[in-house]
C-alpha positions in Angstrom: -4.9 13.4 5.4 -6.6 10.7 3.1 -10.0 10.7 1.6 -10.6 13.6 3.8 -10.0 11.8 7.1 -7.0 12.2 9.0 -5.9 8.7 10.6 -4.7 8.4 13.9 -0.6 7.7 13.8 1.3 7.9 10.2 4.9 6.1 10.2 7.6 6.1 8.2 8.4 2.7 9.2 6.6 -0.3 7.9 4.7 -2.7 10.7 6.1 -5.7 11.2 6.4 -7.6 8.3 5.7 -11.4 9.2 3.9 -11.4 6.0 7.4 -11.0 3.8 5.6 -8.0 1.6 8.0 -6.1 -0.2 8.7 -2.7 -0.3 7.0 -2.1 -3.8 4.5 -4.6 -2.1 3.9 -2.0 0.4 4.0 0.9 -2.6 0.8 -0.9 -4.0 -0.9 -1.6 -0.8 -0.5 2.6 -0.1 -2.3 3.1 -3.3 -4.5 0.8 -3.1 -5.5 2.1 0.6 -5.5 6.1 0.1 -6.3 6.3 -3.4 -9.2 5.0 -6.0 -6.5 4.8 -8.8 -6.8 1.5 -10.4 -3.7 -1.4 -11.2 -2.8 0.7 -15.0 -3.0 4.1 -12.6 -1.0 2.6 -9.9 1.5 1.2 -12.4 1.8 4.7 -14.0 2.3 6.3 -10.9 4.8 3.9 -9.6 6.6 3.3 -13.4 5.6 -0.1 -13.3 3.5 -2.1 -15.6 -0.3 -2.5 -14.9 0.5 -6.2 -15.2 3.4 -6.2 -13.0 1.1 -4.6 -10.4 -1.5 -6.7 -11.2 0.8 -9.8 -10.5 1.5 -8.5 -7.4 -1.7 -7.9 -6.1 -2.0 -11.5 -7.0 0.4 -12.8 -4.6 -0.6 -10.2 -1.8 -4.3 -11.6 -2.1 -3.1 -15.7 -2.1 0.1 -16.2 -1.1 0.2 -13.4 1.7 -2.9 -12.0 2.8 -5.1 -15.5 2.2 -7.6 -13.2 0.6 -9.6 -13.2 -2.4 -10.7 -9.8 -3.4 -9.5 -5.7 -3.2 -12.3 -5.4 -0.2 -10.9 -8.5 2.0 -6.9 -7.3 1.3 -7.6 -3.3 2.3 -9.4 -5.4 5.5 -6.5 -7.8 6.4 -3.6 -4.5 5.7 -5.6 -1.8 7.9 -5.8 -4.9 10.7 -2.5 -5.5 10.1 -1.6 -1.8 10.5 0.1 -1.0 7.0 -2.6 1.9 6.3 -0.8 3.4 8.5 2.5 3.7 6.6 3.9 5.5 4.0 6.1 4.7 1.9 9.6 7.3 1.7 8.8 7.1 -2.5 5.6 9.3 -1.7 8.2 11.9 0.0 9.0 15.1 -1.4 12.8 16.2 -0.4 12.6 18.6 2.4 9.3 17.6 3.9 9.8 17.2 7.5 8.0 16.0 10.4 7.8 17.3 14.0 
């Protein structure tokens, strides 16, 4: 559950990646898509620099994505189906799924 809505199918695998987004690519796009937490937040939670993730956000919105703002990326990734993964970092051991 994100945001208080439940979406329809969650995956541990990501969809396919024409795009060539990387893993930690794909780390930013969750947080970016379930969470209000901004590129120094992000970078905190992930141990990565704000600027690092700022960077990357970069390349997602010109060199990947062909988009030019936070609004138009969360667009192209839930058309692209990537709000529907998640990432194994955001795993606690043990959790299981049936």
């Amino acid at each position: 559950m994100f945001n208080d809505k439940i979406p329809p199918v969650l995956t541990t695998t990501p969809p396919e990646n024409k795009f060539k987004i990387t893993e930690k690519e794909l780390e930013i796009i969750f947080c970016l898509l379930h969470t209000h937490m901004s590129a120094k937040e992000i970078g905190k939670k992930l141990n990565l620099s704000h600027r690092t993730v700022e960077n990357k956000l970069q390349v997602l919105y010109k060199q990947k994505a062909g988009v030019n703002s936070s609004n138009q990326l969360r667009e192209f990734c839930r058309a692209e189906g990537f709000d529907q993964y998640i990432p194994a970092r955001f795993f606690k051991a043990g959790v299981q799924f049936i």
